[in-house]
C-alpha positions as CSV (number, residue, x, y, z in Angstrom):
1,X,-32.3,-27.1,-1.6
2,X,-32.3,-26.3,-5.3
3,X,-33.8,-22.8,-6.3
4,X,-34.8,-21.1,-10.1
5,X,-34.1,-17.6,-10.6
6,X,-36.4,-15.5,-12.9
7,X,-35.6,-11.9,-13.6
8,X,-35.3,-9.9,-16.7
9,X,-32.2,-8.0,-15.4
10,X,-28.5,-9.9,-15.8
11,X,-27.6,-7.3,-13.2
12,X,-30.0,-8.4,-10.4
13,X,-29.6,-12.1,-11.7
14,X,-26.1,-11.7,-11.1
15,X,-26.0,-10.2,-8.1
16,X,-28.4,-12.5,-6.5
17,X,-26.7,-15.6,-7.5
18,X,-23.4,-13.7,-5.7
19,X,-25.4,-13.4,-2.7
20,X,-26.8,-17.2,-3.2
21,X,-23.2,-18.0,-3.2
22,X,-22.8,-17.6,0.2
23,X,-25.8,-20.2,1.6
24,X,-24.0,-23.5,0.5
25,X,-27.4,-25.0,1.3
26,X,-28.8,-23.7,-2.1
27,X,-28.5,-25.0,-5.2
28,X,-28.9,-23.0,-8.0
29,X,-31.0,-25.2,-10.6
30,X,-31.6,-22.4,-13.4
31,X,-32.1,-18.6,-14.4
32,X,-34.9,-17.4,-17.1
33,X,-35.0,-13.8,-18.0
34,X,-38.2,-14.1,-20.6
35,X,-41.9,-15.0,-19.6
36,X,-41.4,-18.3,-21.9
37,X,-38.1,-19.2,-20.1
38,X,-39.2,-19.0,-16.8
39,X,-42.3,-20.7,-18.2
40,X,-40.1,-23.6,-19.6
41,X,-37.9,-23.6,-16.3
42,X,-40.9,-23.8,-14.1
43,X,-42.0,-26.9,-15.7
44,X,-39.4,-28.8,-16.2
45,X,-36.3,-27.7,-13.4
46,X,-35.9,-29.1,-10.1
47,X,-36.5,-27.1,-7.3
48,X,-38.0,-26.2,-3.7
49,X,-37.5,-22.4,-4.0
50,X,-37.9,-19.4,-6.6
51,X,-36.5,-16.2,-6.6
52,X,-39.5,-14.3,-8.8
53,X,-38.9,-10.5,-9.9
54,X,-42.0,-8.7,-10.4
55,X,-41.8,-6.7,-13.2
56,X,-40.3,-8.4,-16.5
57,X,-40.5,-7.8,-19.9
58,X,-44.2,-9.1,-21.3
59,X,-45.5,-9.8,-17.9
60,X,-45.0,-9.7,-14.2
61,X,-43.9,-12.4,-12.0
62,X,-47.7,-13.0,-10.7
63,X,-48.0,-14.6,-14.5
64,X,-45.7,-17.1,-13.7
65,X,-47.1,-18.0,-10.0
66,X,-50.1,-20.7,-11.5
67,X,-47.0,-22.2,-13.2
68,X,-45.2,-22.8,-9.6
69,X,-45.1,-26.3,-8.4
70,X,-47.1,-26.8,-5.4
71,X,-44.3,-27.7,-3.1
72,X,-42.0,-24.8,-4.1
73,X,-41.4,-21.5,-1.9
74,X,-41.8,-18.6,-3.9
75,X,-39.4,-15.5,-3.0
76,X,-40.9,-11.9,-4.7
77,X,-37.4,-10.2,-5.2
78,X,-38.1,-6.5,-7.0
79,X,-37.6,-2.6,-6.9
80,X,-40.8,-1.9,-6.2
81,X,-42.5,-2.7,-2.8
82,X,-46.4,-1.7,-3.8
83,X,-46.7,-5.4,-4.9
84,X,-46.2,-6.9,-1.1
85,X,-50.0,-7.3,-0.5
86,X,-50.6,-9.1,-3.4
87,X,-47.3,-11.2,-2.6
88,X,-48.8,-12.3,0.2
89,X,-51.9,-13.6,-1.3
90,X,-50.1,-15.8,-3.4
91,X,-48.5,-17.6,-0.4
92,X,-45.1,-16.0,-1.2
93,X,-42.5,-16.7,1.4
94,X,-41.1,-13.2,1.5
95,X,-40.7,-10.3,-0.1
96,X,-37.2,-8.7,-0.6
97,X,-36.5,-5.3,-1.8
98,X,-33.1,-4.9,-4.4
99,X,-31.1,-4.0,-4.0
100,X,-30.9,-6.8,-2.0
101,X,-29.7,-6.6,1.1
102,X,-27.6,-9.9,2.6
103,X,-29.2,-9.6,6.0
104,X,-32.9,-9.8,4.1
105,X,-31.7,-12.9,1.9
106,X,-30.3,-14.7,4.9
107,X,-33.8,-14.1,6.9
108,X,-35.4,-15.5,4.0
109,X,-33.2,-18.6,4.0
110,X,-33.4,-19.1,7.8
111,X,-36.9,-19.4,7.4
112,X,-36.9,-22.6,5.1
113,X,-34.3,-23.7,7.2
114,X,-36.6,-24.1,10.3
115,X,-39.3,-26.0,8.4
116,X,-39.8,-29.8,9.5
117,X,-38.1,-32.1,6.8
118,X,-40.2,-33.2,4.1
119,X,-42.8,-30.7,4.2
120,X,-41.2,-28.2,2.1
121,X,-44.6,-25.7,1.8
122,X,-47.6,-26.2,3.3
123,X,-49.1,-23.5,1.9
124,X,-48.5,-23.9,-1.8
125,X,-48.6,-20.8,-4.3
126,X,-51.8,-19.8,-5.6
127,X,-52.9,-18.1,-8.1
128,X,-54.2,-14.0,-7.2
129,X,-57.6,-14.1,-5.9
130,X,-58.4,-12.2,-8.9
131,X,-56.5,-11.2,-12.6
132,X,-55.6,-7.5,-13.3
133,X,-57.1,-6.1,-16.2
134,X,-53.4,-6.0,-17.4
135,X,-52.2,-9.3,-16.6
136,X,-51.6,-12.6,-18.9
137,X,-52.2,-15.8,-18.5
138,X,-50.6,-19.4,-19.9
139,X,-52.7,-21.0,-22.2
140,X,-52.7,-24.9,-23.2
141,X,-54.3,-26.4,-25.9
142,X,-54.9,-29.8,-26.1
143,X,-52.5,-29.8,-29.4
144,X,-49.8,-28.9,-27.1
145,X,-49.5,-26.0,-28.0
146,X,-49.1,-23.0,-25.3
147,X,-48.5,-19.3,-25.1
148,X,-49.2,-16.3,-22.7
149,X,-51.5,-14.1,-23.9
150,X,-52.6,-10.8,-22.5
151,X,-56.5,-10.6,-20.8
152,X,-57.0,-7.7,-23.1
153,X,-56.7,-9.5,-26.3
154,X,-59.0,-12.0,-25.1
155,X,-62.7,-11.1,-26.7
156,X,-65.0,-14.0,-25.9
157,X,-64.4,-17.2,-23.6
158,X,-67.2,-19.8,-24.8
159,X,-68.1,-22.8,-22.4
160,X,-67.5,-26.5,-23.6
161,X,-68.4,-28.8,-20.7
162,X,-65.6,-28.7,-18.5
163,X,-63.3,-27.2,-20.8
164,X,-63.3,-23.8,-22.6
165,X,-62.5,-21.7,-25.6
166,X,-60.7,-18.7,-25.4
167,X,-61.6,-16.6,-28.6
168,X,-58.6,-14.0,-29.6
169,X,-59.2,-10.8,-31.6
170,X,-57.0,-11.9,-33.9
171,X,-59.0,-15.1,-34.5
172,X,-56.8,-17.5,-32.8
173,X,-58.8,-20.0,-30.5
174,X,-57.5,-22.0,-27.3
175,X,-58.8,-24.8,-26.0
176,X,-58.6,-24.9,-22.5
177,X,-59.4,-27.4,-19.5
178,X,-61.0,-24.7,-17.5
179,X,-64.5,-24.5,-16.7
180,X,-66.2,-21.1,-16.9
181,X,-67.0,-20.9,-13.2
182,X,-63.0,-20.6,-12.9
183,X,-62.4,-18.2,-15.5
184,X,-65.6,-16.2,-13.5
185,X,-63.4,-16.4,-10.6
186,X,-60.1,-15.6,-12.2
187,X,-61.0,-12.4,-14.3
188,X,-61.5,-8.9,-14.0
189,X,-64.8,-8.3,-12.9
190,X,-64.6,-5.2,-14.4
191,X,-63.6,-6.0,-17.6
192,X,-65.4,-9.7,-18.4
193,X,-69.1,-10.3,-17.4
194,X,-70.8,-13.7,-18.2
195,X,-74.0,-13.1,-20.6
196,X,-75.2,-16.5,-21.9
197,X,-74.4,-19.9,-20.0
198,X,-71.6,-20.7,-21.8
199,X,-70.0,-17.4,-22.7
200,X,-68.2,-14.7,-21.4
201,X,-67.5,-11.0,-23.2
202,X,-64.4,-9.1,-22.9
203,X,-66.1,-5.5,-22.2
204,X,-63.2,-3.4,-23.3
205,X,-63.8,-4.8,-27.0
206,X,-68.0,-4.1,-26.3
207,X,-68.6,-2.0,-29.4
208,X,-72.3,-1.9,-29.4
209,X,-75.3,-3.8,-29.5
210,X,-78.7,-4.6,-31.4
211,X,-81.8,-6.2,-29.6
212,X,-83.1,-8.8,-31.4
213,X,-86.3,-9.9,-29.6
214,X,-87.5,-10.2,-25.8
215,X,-85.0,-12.6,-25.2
216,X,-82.0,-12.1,-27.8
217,X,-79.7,-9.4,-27.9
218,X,-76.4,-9.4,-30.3
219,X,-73.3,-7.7,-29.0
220,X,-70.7,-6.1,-31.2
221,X,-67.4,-6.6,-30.2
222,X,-63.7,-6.0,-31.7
223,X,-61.8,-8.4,-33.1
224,X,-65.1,-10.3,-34.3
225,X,-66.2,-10.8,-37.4
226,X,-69.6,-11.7,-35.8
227,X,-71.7,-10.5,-33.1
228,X,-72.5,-12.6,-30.2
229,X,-75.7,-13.4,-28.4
230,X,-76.6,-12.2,-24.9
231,X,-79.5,-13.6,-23.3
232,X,-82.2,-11.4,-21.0
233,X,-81.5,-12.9,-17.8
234,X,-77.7,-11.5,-18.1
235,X,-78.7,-8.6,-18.9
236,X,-79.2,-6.7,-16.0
237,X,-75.3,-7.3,-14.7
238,X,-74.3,-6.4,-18.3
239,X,-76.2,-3.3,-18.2
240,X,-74.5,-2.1,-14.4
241,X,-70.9,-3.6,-15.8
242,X,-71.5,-1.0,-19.1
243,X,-72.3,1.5,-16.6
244,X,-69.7,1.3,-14.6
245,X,-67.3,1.9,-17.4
246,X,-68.8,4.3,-18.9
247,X,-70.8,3.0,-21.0
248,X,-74.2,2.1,-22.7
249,X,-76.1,-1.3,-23.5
């Protein structure tokens, strides 16, 4: 069994791959200690099992789970054990604590062990039920070109058939094979609210707003050079989603 481990920390890498040592019956197949590493490794390594730290420089381990092949264990390894829940939505195998104790890593183990041959993970890693307002996710373009960028510096998402634009503050556009129904299921409800068919608002970047008739009203955000259109039958969730942060349409 060949396993990936991604942590930021040589130490823990280190120490974990001593441990490893001692379960001939995995293969080590890389290490990543960057979110593009591990998103490199994830894509193109051989393996059944990954040992995923939590918190790593420009992004946590969730980041990385959509990037997980489907038949692959995933293995939350980490200082901090306030993340388990949300481990455990993701289909993670287990969750150890570091420092890591053998007797934790061998239960972990023992537990692949005992699966039936050839069907590595029923369960395959999923992405959280839904984003953190402080999460990032992997973009593709169609261009090839891909990146993680944070939610926050996302302003607008604008619908195009079965795929999508992501609109940056900074100007830069993605185009992505995502439909808006999943980014509406993926996102922060607190933070992004649909209002127009094809277009979704970053509310943190909401700077104001100008009604221009019954049925038009332009919103103001950051990173836009231009405002954007909101139609009336949106507004009423747009209105409670302003509320709730404090805010005013």
């Amino acid at each position: 069994m060949r396993a990936v481990i991604i942590d930021d920390e040589a130490p823990a890498r280190a120490a974990l791959r001593g441990l490893l040592r001692g379960h001939p019956e995995i293969a080590l197949a890389g290490e990543a200690d960057t979110m593009e590493q591990a998103a490199q490794r994830l894509g193109t390594a051989d393996y059944e099992i990954v040992f995923l730290d939590v918190q790593l420089r420009g992004g946590t381990g969730f980041d990385l789970v959509p990037l997980v092949r489907p038949e692959a264990w995933i293995v939350f390894v980490t200082a901090f054990d306030q993340f388990a829940a949300r481990a455990f939505e993701v289909n993670a195998l287990d969750y150890l604590i570091k420092p890591v104790r053998p007797q934790r890593l061998a239960d972990a183990i023992r537990r692949l062990a005992v699966l039936p041959p050839g069907s590595l993970n029923p369960f395959p890693p999923v992405p959280a039920l839904a984003l953190a307002p402080g999460d990032l996710v992997y973009l593709k373009t169609g261009n090839g070109t891909s990146r993680f960028v944070a939610l926050a510096d996302i302003a607008t998402i604008v619908s195009n058939e079965n795929y999508s634009e992501a609109h940056l503050g900074d100007g830069t556009r993605f185009f992505v094979r995502r439909t808006m129904k999943a980014w509406e299921d993926a996102l922060p409800a607190t933070h992004f609210v649909r209002v127009h068919r094809t277009l979704i608002v970053n509310l943190a970047r909401y700077r104001g707003a100008d009604r221009q008739s019954y049925e038009t009203t332009l919103l103001h955000l950051d990173g836009l050079a231009e405002p954007v259109k909101a139609s009336f039958r949106y507004l009423p969730e747009l209105r409670a989603r302003l509320l709730a942060l404090g805010r005013q349409l």
